[in-house]
N, C-alpha and C positions, 0 to 999 in steps of 0.2 A: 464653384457652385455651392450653393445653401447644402450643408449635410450637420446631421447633429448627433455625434461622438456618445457612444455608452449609455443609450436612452435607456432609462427606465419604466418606461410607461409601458404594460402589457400588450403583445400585436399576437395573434396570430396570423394567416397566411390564406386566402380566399384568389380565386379566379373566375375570371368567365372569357367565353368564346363568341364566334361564330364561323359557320361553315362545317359539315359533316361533326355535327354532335352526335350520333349516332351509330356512325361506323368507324370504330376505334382504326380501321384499316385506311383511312381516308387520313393519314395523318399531312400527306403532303399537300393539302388545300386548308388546313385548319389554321386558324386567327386566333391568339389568344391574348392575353392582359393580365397579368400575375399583380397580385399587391402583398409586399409584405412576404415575400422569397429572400432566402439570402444565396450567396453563393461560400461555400466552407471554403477557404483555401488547404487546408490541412489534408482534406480529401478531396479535391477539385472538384468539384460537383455542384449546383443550385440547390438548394434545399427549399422541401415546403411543410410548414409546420401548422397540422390542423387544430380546431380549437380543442376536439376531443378527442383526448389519445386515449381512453379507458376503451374507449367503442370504437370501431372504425364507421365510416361513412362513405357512402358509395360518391365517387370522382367522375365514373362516365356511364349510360346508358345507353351500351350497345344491343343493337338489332339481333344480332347472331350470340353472341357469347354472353347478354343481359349486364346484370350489374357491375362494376368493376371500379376497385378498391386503389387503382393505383393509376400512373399518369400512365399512358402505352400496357400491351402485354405483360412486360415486366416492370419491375420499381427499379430499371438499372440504366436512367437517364436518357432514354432513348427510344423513339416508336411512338411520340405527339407529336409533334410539330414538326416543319423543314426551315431552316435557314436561308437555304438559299433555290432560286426558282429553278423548280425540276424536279422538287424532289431531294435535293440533298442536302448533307448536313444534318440529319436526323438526330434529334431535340428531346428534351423532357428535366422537369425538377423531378426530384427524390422523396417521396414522401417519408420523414422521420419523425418518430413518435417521439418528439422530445417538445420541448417549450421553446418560444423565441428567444433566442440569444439576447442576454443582459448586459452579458462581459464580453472585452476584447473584441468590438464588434465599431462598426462603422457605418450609419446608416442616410442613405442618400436620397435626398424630397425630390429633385428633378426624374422627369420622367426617361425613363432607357428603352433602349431598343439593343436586343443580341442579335446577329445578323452576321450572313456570308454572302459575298459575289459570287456570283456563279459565271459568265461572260461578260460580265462587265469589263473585266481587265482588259481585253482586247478585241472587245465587240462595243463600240457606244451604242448601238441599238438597242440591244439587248439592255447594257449598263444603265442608260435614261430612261428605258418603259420600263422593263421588266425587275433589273434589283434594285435601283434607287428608286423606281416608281413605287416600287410598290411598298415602301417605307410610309410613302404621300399617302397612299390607297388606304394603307392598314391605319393609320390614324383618322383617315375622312369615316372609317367602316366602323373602327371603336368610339367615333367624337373623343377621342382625346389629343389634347393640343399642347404642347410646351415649344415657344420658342428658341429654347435653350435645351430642348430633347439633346440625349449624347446617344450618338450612335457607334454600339460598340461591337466593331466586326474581329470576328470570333477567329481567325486566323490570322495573318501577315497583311497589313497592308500592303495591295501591289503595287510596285512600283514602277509602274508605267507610262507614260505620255498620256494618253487617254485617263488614267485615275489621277492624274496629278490635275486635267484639266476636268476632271467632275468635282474636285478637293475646290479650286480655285470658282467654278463657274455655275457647279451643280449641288452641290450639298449646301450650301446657305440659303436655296432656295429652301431648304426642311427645316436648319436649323443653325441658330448664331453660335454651336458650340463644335469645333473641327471634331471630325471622326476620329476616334481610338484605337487602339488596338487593346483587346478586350484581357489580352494576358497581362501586358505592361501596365496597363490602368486597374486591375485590382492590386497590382501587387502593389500600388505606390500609395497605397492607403496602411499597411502595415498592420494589420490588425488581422485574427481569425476570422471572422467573417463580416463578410461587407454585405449590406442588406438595401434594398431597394424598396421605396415606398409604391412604385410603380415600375412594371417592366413589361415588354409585349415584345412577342415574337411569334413566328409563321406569316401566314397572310403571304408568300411569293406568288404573285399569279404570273403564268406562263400566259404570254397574250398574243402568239403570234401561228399557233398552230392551226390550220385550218381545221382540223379535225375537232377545235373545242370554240368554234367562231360565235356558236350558240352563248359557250357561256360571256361573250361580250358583250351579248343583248345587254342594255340597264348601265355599263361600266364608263358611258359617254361622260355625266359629268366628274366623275374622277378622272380620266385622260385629260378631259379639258381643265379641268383645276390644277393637275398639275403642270401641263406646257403654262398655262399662266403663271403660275408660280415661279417659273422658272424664268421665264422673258420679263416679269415683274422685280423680279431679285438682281438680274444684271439692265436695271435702269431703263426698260421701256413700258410702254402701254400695252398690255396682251388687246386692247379693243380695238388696236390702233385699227385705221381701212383707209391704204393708200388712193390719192385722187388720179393717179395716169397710171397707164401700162408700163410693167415692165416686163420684160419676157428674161427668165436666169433659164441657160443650159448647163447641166451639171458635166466637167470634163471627170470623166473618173479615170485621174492617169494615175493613180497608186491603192494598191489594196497589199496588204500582208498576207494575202493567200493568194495571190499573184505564182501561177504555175513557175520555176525557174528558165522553163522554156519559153514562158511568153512575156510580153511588156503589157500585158492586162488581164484581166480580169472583170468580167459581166459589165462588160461596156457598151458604148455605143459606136458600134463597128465605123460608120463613115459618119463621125460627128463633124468632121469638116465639112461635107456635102450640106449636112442637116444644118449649120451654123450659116452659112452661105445661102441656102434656102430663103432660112427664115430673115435675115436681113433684106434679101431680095421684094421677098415678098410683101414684108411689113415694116418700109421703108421709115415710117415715124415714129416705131416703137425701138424704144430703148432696149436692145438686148444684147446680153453679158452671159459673157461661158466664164464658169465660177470653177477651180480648182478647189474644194474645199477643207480639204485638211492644210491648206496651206495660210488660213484664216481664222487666228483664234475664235472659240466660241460664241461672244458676245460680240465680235462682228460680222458669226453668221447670223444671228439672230434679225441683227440691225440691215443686214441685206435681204433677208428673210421677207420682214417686217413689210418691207415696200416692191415686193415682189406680187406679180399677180397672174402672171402663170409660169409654172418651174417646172419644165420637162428634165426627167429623171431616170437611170438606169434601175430597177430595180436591185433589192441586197440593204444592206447597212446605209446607205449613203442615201436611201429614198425617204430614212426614219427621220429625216429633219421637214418633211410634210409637215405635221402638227405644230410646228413652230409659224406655218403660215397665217397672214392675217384672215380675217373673217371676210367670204367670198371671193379668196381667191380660186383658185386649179389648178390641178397639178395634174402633168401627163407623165403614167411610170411604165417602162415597160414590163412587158409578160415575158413569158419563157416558155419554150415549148415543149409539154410534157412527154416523153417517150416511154414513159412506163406509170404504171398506179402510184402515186405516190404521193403522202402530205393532202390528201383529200382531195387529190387529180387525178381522172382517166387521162389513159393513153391516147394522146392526140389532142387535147384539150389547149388551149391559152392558158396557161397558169399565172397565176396573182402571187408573186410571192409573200408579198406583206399585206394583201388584203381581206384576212380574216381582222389584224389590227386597224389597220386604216381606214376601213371602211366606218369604223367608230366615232372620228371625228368628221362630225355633219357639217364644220364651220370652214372646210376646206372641198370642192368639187372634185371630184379624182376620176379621170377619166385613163381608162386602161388599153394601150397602144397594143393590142392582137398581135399573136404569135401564131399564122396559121401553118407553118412547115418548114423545108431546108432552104426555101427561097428567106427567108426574114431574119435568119442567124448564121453567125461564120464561128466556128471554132478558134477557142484562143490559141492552140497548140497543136503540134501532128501528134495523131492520136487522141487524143482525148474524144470523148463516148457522150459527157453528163452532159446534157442543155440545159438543165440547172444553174451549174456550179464552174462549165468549163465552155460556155460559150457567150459570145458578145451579139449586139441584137441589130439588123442590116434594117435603118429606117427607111421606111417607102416615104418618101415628102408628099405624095398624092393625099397618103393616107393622113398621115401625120398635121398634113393642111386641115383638113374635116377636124381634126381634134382641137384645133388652136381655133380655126373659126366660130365651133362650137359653143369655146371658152370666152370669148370675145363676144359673143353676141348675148350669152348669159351674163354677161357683166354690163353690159348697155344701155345707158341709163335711160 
């Protein structure tokens, strides 16, 4: 990458944001854009070097505590920003009253990103919307663009099944340069401080909480930019719109949170009934029960792609919706609330991913009702949660009204 060795030309160190410039406490929602920060190796830390050290100059205008001199609370790297979605990872440069480093110094034009997974390691739901999404987000939100962005996560790369296939299937849709590991990669520069012409970090949005569904209002064409992005990066057309039906059942026969006592996990209790059903019923459409982890990712895409209604269990395995083409339907099931909870009354159909889903307009999603202990079977003896520890018993009556539904909005 273009870097150029012991500049002399004078920088100092300028930023800007968006999201909660005003409540210095709001640090885990804040976006920013640093130019001309370096990171000191000597004392591990970012540094930001203002133009005027004789005087200081106020850095944030908070609401409650008014001007303030330094990134966070304190000047001790921490208390601006989050790294990674939720909250964590708590972030900040070091304001120093010195001048921009001349000597011993290494300074790099491509633009960076510092950054942590938060679930991605062993959640793809999580890992594709919310921390690699929102890598997409924070550059659509700053207009800033490098195809050769380096993204540099701030801890260990995990090494996991799931981050080996975002390494392979998901990160090139952001950028032609593989991700780093953000210790290894200053250090192999050899120099005191390595300086960055451009760098941004925060911006994780958390997008699947019921309780913050509001702030998804407005977020539709960044979701949509990014599933393109991504179905565009492993070789298809995001506009594609298949010409026949096809009906995909999802078999959810392995999850990692799979109780030891049972052989599943938030399933679809009599999927053989429902699979039988639906062939019965709709003799001329093509329909396929899909095992999906057991299909690298750019052939789910490409089964995706010519899919036009995908009945789904809801959990992790319903976030590959958005990857559907424009007007198809998805049927996901609900769960059945027994207590307050995640922005459900007790007794309610619960949506587990539809504060998120509901976001993408270009998919119809139609929600299979959870009205009591007739419509769910526990995955295990014992277990309580309808959440988290029960599989969902499909009524085909009902389940028929939802596909006819979908079929007759699709009729040309």
């Amino acid at each position: 990458m273009p870097l150029i060795k012991d500049n002399k030309r004078k920088h100092h160190s300028t930023f800007r944001c968006t999201g909660a410039e005003n409540d210095i406490e709001s640090w885990q929602d804040r976006l920013c854009i640093f130019n001309d920060i370096c990171y000191n190796n000597d004392a591990q830390r970012f540094e930001y070097y203002p133009l005027f050290l004789k005087e200081k100059r106020p850095i944030f205008y908070d609401a409650n505590y008014g001007m303030l001199f330094q990134f966070g609370m304190k000047n001790d790297g921490s208390g601006f920003l989050s790294l990674s979605s939720g909250g964590g990872q708590s972030w900040a440069p070091v304001i120093i009253n010195e001048t921009y480093p001349v000597r011993n110094m290494t300074r790099l034009s491509r633009l960076h990103t510092i950054w942590a997974d938060a679930l991605g390691a062993s959640n793809i739901g999580h890992g594709l919307w919310e921390d690699l999404g929102s890598i997409s987000y924070s550059m659509e939100r700053l207009n800033e663009f490098d195809p050769q962005l380096v993204i540099m996560h701030k801890n260990k790369i995990p090494e996991t099944a799931i981050f080996r296939s975002y390494q392979q299937y998901i990160i090139p849709a952001l950028t032609e340069t593989p991700m780093v590991e953000f210790g290894t990669y200053i250090r192999s520069f050899k120099t005191k401080f390595v300086c960055f012409e451009k760098v941004f970090a925060g911006g994780q949005l958390s997008v699947f909480k019921p309780s913050i569904i509001k702030e998804n209002h407005g977020r539709e064409p960044l979701f949509y930019n990014w599933r393109s992005k991504i179905i565009s990066k492993n070789g298809f057309d995001p506009e594609f719109i298949p010409n026949k039906h096809k009906i995909v059942i999802t078999n959810k026969s392995y999850s990692q949170w799979t109780n030891p006592a049972s052989n599943r996990h938030r399933a679809i209790a009599n999927l053989k009934e429902v699979v039988n059903f639906i062939r019965k019923s709709y003799p001329t459409i093509d329909t396929e029960v899909v095992e999906w982890q057991n299909i690298p990712f750019n052939k789910q895409i490409e089964k995706l792609l010519i899919t036009t209604i995908l009945i789904t269990p809801c959990g992790g395995v319903s976030l590959i919706i958005p990857l559907l083409p424009r007007f198809a339907h998805a049927i996901v099931m609900d769960y059945y609330a027994t207590h307050d909870h995640y922005g459900f009354k007790r007794g309610q159909s619960a949506s587990m991913e539809g504060a998120f889903l509901n976001h993408f307009p270009h998919v119809r999603k139609h929600y299979y009702q959870v009205y009591g202990s007739q419509d769910f079977e526990f995955d295990f003896p014992g277990a309580k949660d309808t959440r988290n520890d029960a599989s969902i018993i499909v009524n085909t009556t009902r389940l028929q009204l939802l596909i006819d539904t979908a079929l007759e909005d699709m009729h040309p």
